[in-house]
Every structure is written in C-alpha cells, then in structure tokens.
PyMOL commands that place a pseudoatom at each C-alpha (Angstrom):
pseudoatom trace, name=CA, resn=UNK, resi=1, chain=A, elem=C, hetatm=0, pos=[19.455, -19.580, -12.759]
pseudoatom trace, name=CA, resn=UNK, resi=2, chain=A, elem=C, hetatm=0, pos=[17.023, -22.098, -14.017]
pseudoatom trace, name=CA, resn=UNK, resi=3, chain=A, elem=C, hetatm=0, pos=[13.546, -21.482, -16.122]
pseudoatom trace, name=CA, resn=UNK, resi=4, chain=A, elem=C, hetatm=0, pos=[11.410, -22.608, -13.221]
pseudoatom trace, name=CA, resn=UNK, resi=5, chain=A, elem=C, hetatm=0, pos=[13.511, -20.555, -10.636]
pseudoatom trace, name=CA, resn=UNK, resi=6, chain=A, elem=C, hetatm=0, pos=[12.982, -17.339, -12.453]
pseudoatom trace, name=CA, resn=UNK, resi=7, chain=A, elem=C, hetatm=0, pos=[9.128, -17.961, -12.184]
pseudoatom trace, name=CA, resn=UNK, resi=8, chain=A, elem=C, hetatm=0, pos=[9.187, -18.643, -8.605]
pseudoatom trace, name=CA, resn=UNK, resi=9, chain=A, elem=C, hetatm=0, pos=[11.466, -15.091, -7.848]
pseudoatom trace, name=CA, resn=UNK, resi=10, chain=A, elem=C, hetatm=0, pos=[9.410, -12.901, -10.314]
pseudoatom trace, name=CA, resn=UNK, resi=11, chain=A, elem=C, hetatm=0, pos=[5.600, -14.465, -9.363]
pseudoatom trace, name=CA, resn=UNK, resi=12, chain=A, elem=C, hetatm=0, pos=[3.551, -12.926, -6.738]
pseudoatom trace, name=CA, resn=UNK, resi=13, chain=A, elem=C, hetatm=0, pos=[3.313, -15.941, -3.568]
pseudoatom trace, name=CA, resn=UNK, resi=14, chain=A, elem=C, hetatm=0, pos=[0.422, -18.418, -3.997]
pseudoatom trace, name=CA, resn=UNK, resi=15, chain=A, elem=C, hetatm=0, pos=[-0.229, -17.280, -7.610]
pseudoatom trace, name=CA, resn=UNK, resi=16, chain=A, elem=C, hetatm=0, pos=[-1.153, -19.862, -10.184]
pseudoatom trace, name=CA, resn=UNK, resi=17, chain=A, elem=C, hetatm=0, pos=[2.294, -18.806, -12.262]
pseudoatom trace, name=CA, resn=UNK, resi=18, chain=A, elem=C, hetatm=0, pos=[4.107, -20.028, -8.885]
pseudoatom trace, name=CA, resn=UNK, resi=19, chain=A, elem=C, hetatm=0, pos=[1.826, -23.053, -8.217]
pseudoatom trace, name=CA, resn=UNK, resi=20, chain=A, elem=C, hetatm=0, pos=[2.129, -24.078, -11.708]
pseudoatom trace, name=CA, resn=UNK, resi=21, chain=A, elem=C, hetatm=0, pos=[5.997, -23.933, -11.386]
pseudoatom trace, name=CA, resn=UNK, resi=22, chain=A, elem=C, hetatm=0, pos=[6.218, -25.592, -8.178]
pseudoatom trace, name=CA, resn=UNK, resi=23, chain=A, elem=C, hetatm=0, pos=[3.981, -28.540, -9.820]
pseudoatom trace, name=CA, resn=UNK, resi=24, chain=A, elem=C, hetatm=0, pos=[6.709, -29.442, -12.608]
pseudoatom trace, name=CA, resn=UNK, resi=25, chain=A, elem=C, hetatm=0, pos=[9.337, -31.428, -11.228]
pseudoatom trace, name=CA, resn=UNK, resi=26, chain=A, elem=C, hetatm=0, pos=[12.861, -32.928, -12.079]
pseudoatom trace, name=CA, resn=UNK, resi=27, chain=A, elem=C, hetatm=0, pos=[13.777, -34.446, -14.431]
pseudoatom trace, name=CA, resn=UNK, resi=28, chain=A, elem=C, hetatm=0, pos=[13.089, -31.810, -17.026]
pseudoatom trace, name=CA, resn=UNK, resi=29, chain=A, elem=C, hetatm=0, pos=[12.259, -32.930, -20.904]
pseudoatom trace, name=CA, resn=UNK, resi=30, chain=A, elem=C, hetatm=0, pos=[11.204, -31.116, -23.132]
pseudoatom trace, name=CA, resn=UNK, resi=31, chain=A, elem=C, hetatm=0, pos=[7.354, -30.836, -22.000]
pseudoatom trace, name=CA, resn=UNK, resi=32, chain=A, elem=C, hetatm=0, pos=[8.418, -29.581, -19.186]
pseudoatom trace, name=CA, resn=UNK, resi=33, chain=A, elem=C, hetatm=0, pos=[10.621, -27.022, -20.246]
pseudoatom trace, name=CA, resn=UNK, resi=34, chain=A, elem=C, hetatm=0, pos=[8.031, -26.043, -22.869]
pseudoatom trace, name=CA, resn=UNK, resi=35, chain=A, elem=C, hetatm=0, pos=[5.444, -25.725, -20.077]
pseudoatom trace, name=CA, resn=UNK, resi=36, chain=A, elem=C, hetatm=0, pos=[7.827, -23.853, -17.784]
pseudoatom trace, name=CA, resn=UNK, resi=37, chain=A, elem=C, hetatm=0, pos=[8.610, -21.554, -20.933]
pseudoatom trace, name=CA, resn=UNK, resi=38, chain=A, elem=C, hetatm=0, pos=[4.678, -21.422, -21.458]
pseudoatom trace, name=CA, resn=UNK, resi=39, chain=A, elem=C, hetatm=0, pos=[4.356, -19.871, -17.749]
pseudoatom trace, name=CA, resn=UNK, resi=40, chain=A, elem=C, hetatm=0, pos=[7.310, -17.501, -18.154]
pseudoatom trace, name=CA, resn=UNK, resi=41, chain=A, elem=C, hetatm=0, pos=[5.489, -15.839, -21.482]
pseudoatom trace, name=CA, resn=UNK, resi=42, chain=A, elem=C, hetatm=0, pos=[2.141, -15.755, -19.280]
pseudoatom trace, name=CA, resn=UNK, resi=43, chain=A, elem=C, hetatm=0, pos=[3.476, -14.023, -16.368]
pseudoatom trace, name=CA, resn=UNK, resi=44, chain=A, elem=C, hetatm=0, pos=[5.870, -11.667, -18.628]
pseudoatom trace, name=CA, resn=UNK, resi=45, chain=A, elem=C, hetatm=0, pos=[2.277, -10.836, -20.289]
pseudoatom trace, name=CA, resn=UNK, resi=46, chain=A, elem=C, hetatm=0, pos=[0.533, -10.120, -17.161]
pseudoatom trace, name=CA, resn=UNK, resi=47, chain=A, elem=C, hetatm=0, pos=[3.480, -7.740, -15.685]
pseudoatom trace, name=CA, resn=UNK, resi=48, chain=A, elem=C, hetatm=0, pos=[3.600, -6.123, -19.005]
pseudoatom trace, name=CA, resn=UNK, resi=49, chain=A, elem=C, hetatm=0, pos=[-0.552, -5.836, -18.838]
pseudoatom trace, name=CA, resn=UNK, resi=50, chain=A, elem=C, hetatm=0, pos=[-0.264, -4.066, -15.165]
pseudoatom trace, name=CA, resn=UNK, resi=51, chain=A, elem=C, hetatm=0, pos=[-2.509, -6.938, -13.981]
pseudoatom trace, name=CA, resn=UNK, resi=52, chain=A, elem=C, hetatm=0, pos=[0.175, -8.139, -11.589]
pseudoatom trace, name=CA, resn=UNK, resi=53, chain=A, elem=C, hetatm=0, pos=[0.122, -4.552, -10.343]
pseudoatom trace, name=CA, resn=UNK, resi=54, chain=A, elem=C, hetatm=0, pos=[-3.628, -4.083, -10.099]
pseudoatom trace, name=CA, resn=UNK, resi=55, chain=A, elem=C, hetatm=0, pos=[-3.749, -7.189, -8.028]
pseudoatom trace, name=CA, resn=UNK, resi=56, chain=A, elem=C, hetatm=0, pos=[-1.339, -5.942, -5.397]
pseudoatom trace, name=CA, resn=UNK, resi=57, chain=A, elem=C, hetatm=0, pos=[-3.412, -2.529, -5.232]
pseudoatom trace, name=CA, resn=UNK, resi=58, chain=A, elem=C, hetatm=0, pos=[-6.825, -3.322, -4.640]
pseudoatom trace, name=CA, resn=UNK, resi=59, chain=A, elem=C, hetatm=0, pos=[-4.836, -6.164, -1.915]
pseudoatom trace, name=CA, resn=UNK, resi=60, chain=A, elem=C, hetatm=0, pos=[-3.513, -2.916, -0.130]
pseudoatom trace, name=CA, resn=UNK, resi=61, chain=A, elem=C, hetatm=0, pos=[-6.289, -0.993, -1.107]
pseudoatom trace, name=CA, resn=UNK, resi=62, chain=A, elem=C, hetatm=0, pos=[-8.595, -3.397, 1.414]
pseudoatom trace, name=CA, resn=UNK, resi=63, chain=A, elem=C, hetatm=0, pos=[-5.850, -3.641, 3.862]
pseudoatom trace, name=CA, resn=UNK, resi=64, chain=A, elem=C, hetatm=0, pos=[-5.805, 0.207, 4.807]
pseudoatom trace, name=CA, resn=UNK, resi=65, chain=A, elem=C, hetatm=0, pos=[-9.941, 0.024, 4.036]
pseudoatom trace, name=CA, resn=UNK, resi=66, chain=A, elem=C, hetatm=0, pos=[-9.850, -2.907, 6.556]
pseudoatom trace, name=CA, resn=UNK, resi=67, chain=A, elem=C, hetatm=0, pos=[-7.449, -0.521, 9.163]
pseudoatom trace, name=CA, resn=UNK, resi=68, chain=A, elem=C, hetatm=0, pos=[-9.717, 2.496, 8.449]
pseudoatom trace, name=CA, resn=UNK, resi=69, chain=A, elem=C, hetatm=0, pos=[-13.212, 0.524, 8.721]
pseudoatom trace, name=CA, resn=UNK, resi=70, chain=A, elem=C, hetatm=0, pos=[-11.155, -0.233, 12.604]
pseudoatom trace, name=CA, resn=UNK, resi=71, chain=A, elem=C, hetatm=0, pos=[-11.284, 3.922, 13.260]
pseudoatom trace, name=CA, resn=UNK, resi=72, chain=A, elem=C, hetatm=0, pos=[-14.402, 3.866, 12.297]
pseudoatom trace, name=CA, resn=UNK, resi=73, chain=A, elem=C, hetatm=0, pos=[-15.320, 1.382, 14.787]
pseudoatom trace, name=CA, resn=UNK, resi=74, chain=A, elem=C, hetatm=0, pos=[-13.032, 2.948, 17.679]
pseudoatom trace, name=CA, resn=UNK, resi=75, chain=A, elem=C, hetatm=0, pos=[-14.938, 6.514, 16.538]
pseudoatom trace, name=CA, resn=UNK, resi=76, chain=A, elem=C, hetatm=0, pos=[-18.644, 4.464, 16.882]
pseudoatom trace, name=CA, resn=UNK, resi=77, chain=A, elem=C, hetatm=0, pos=[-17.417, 3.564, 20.594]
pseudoatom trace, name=CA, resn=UNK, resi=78, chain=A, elem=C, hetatm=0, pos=[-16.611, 7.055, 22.083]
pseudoatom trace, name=CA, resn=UNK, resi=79, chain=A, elem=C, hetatm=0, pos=[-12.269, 6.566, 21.567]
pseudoatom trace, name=CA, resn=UNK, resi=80, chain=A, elem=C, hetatm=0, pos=[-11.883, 9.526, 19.676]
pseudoatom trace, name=CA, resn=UNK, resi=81, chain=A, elem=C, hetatm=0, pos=[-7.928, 10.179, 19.879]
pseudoatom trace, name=CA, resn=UNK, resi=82, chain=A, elem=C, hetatm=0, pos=[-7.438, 6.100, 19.152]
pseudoatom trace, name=CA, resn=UNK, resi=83, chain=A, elem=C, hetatm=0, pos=[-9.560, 5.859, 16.257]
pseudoatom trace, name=CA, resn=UNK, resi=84, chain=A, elem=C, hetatm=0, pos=[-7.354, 8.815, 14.818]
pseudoatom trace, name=CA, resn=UNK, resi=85, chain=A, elem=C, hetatm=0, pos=[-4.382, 7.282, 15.628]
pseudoatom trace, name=CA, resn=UNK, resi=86, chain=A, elem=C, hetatm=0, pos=[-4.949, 4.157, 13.502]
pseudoatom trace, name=CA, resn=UNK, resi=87, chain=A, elem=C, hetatm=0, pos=[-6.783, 6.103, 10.880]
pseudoatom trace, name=CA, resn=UNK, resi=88, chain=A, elem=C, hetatm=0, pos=[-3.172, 8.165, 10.614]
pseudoatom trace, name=CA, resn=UNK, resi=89, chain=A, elem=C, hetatm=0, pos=[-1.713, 4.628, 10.854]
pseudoatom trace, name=CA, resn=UNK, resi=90, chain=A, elem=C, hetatm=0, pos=[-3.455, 3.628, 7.591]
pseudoatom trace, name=CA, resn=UNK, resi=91, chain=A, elem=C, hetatm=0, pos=[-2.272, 6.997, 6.021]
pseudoatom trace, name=CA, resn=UNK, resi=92, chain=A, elem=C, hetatm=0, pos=[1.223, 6.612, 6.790]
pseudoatom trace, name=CA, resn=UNK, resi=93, chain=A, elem=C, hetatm=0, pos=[1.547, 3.084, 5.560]
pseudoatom trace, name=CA, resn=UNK, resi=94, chain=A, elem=C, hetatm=0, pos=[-0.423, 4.039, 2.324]
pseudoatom trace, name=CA, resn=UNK, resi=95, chain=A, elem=C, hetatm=0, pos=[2.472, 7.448, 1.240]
pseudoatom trace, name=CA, resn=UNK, resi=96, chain=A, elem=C, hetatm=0, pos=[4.979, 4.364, 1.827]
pseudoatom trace, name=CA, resn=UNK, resi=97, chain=A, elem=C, hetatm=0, pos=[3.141, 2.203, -0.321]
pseudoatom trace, name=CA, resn=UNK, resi=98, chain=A, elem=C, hetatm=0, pos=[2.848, 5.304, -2.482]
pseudoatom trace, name=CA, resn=UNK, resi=99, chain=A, elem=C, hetatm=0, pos=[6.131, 6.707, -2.478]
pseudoatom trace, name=CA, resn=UNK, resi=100, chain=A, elem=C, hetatm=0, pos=[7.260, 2.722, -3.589]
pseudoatom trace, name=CA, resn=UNK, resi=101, chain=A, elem=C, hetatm=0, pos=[5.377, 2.659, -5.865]
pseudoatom trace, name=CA, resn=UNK, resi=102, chain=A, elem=C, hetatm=0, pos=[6.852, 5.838, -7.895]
pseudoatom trace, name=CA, resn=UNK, resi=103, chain=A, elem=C, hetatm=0, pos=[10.200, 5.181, -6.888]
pseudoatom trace, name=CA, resn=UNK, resi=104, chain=A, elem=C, hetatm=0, pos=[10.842, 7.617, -4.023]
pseudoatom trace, name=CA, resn=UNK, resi=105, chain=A, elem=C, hetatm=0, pos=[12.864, 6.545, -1.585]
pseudoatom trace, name=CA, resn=UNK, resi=106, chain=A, elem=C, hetatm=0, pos=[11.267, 5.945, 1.866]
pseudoatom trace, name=CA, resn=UNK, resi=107, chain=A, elem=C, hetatm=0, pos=[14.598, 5.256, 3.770]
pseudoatom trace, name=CA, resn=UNK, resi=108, chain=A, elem=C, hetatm=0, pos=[17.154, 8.030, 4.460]
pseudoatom trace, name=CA, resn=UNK, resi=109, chain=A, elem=C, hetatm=0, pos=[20.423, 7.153, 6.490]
pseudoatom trace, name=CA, resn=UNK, resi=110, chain=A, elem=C, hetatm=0, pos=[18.554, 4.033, 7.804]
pseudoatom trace, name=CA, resn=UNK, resi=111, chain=A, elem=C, hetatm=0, pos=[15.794, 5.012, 9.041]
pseudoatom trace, name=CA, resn=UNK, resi=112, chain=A, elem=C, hetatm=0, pos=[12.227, 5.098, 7.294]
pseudoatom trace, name=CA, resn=UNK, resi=113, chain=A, elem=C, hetatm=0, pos=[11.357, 8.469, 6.073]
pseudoatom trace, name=CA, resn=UNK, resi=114, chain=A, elem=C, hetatm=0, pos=[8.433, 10.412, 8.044]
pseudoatom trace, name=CA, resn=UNK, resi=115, chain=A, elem=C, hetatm=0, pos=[4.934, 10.247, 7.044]
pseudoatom trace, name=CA, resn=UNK, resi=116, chain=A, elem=C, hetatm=0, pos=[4.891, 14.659, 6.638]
pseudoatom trace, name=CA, resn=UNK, resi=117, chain=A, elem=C, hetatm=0, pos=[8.275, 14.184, 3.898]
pseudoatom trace, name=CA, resn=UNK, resi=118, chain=A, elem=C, hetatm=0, pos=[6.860, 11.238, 1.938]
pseudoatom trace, name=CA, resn=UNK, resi=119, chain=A, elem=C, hetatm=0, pos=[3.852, 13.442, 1.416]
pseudoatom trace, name=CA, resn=UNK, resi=120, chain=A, elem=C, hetatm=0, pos=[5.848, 16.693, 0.245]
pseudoatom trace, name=CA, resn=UNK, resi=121, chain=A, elem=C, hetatm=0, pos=[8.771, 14.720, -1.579]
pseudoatom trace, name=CA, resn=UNK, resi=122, chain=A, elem=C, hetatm=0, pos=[4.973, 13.082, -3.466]
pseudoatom trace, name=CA, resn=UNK, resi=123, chain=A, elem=C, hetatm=0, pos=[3.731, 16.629, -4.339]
pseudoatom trace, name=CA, resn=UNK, resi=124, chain=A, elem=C, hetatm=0, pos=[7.213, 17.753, -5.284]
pseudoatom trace, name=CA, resn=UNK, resi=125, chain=A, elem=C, hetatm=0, pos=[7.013, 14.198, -7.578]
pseudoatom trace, name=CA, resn=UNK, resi=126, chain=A, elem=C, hetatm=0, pos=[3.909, 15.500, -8.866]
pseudoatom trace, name=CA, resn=UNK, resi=127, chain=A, elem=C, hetatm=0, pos=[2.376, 12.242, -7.668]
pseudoatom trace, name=CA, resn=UNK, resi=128, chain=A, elem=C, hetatm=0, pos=[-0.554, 14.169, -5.594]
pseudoatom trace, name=CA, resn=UNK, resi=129, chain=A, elem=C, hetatm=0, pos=[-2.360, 17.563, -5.812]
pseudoatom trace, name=CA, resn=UNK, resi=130, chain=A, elem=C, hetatm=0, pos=[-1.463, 20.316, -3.590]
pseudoatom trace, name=CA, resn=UNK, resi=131, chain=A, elem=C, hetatm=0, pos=[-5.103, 20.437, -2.625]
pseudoatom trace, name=CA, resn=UNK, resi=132, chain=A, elem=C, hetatm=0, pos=[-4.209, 16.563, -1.646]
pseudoatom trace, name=CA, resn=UNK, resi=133, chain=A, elem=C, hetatm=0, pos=[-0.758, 17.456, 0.062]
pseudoatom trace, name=CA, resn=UNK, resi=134, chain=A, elem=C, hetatm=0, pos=[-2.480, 20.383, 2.309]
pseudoatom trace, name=CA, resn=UNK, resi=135, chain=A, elem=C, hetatm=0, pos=[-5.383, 17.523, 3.273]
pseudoatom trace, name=CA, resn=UNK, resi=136, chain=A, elem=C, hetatm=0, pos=[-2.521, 14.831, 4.218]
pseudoatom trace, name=CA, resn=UNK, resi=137, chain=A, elem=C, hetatm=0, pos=[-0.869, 17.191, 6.369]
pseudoatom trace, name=CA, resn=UNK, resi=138, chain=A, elem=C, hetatm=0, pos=[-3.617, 18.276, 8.036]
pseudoatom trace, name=CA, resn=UNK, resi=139, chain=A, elem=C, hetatm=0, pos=[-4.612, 14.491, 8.787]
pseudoatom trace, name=CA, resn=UNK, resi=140, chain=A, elem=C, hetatm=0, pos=[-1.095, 13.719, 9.955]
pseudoatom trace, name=CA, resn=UNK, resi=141, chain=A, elem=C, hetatm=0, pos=[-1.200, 16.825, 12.296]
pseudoatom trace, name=CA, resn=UNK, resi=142, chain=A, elem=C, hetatm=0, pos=[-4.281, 15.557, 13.720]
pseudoatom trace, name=CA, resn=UNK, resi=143, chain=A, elem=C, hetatm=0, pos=[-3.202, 12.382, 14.399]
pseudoatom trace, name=CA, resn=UNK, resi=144, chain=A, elem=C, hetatm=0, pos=[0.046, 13.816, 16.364]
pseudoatom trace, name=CA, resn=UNK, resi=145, chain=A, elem=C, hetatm=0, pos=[-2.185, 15.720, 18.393]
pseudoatom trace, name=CA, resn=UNK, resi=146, chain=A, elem=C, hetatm=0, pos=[-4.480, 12.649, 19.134]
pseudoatom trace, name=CA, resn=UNK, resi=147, chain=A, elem=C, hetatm=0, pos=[-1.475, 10.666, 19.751]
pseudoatom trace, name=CA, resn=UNK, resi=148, chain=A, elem=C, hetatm=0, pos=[-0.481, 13.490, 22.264]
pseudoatom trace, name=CA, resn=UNK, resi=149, chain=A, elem=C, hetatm=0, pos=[-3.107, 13.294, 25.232]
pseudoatom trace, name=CA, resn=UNK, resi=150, chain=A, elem=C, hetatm=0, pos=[-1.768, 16.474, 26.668]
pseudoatom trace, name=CA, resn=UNK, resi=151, chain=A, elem=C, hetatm=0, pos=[-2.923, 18.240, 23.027]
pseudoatom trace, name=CA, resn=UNK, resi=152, chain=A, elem=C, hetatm=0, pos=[-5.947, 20.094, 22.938]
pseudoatom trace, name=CA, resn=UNK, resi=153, chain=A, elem=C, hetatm=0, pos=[-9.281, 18.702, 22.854]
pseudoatom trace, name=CA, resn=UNK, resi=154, chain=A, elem=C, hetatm=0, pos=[-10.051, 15.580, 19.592]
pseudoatom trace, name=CA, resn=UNK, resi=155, chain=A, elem=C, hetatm=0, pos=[-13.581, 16.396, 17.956]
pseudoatom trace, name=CA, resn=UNK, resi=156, chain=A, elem=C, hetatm=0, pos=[-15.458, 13.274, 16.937]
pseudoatom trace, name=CA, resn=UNK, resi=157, chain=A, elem=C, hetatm=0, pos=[-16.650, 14.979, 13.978]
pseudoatom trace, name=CA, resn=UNK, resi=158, chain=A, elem=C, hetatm=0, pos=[-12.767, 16.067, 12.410]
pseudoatom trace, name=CA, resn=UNK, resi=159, chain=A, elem=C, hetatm=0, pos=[-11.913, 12.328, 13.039]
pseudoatom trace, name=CA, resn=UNK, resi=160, chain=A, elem=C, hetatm=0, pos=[-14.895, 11.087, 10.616]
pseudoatom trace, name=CA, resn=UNK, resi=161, chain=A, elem=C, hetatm=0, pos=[-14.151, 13.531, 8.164]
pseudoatom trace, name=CA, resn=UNK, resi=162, chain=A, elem=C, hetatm=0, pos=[-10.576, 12.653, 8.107]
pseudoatom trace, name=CA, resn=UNK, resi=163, chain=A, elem=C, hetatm=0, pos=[-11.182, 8.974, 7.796]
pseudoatom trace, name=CA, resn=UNK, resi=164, chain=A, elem=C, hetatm=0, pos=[-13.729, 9.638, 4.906]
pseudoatom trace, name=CA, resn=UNK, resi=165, chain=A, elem=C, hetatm=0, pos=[-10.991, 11.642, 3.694]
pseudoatom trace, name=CA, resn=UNK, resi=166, chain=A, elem=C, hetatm=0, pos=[-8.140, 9.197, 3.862]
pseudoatom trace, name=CA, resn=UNK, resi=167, chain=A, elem=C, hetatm=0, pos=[-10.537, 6.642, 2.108]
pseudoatom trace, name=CA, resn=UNK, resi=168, chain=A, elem=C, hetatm=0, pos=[-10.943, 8.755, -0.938]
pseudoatom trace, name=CA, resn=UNK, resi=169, chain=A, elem=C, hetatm=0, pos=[-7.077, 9.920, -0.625]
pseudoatom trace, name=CA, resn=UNK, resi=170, chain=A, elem=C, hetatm=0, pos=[-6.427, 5.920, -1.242]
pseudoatom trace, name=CA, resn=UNK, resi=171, chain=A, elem=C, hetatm=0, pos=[-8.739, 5.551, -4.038]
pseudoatom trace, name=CA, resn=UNK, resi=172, chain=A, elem=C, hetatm=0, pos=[-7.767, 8.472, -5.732]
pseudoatom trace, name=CA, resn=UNK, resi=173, chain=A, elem=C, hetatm=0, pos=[-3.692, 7.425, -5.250]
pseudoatom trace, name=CA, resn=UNK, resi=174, chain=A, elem=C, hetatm=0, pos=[-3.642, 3.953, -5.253]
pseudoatom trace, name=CA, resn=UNK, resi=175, chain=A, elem=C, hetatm=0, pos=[-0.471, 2.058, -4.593]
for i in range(1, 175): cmd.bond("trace and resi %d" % i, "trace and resi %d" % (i + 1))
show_as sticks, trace
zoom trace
C-alpha cells in the first residue's frame, strides 16, 4: 500500500489530511513523499489527540439534536405518538453509535441488535448509570407504545420530558 493511500483509508472524507493527499500527484520525488510523510505524522497526531474522535461526536451529536429538535416540532403541532416515535428513533441510533463506540457488538446472527439490549449490554459495560439504563428503557417503552396506536393513551407532557431527556442522555454519553 502506498504513503498517500494509507492517508486516504485512515482520514475522515473531505478532511484537509485527505484533500491534501488527493492534491499530490504522480510522479512522486522526494517533496512529495516528504509532504505525504508530513500529513501521515499530522493525522497520526490528531487520532492520537482524540480530535479526530471529537469531530465525529459533536457531527452525531447535532444529527440526533437535529432528529430530536424534529419531535419537538411534531410535539408543537398536536402529533403526539409521531413526535415520540422519532424522538425513540434518535435514541436508538445514538446506543448504536454508543455501543460502537466502546466496542460492543450491535449485530448478533445478522441482524442489528435491539435498542432495549444495546442499552443493558451498555450498563452491564459500565458505559451508563443504572439511573441512565432505567430512563432509556422507559423512553424506548414509550416509544413502542406510541408506535402502537392500539396502546393506551400518549401524554404530550411524557413526550417533552423524554425528548429533554434523550438530549441530556446524548450529552452526557456522547458517541
């Protein structure tokens, strides 16, 4: 494998490591290779610093904000049972992210893992509080029973507090 190959596998896409590769051309000399070597030291740095990491958290940290900040707005317009339904949405795809993250596996036998065992197999991990594990399962429960329109009644007020909730839940854990 060449110099500027191993850049372009192990940098994030549309990163300046990446551009910078892609931007050095055949035939290599040895400027080239020193710059290529130059951009393997700086993204080896910034893996080793976390910042690589950091960057891809606060990216799904908005995305699941963004999702949630949609329940909010399906809550504001009366559609209780949808806006908990995406809110659980958001939670689900954050105890992937999660369980990823600290190396749990979220496939068994092919098939992804459900939301209610990523969140134990966490707490087991001692990746989240119990207090935390007892909230997430109460949020997913919710969100089957929203999803379920011949479940008892949704209250407006239980879907805010669980979105509020899953906000915090994501800053607190973030993946």
């Amino acid at each position: 494998m060449s110099l500027k190959q191993t850049i372009l596998d192990l940098s994030p896409i549309n990163s300046e490591y990446r551009k910078i590769a892609d931007s050095i051309t055949a035939p290599f000399n040895s400027i080239k290779i020193t710059q290529l070597y130059g951009v393997l030291i700086s993204l080896k740095k910034a893996y080793e610093n976390d910042f690589l990491t950091n960057i891809n958290e606060m990216i799904d940290e908005e995305l699941f904000t963004d999702i949630l900040e949609q329940a909010e707005y399906l809550l504001s317009q009366n559609y209780i049972r949808a806006s908990a339904v995406v809110a659980g949405v958001s939670l689900e795809s954050h105890l992937r992210k999660l369980a990823e993250k600290n190396s749990i596996p979220i496939i068994n036998d092919g098939k992804y893992k459900n939301a209610d065992s990523l969140n134990n197999e966490l707490y087991k991990n001692n990746i989240i509080d119990k207090t935390d594990n007892k909230s997430v399962t109460s949020w997913l429960g919710l969100r089957n029973d929203a999803a379920h329109p011949d479940s008892k009644e949704i209250n407006g007020e239980t879907v805010k507090l669980m979105i509020e909730g899953i906000k915090l839940f994501i800053k607190k854990y973030p993946a």
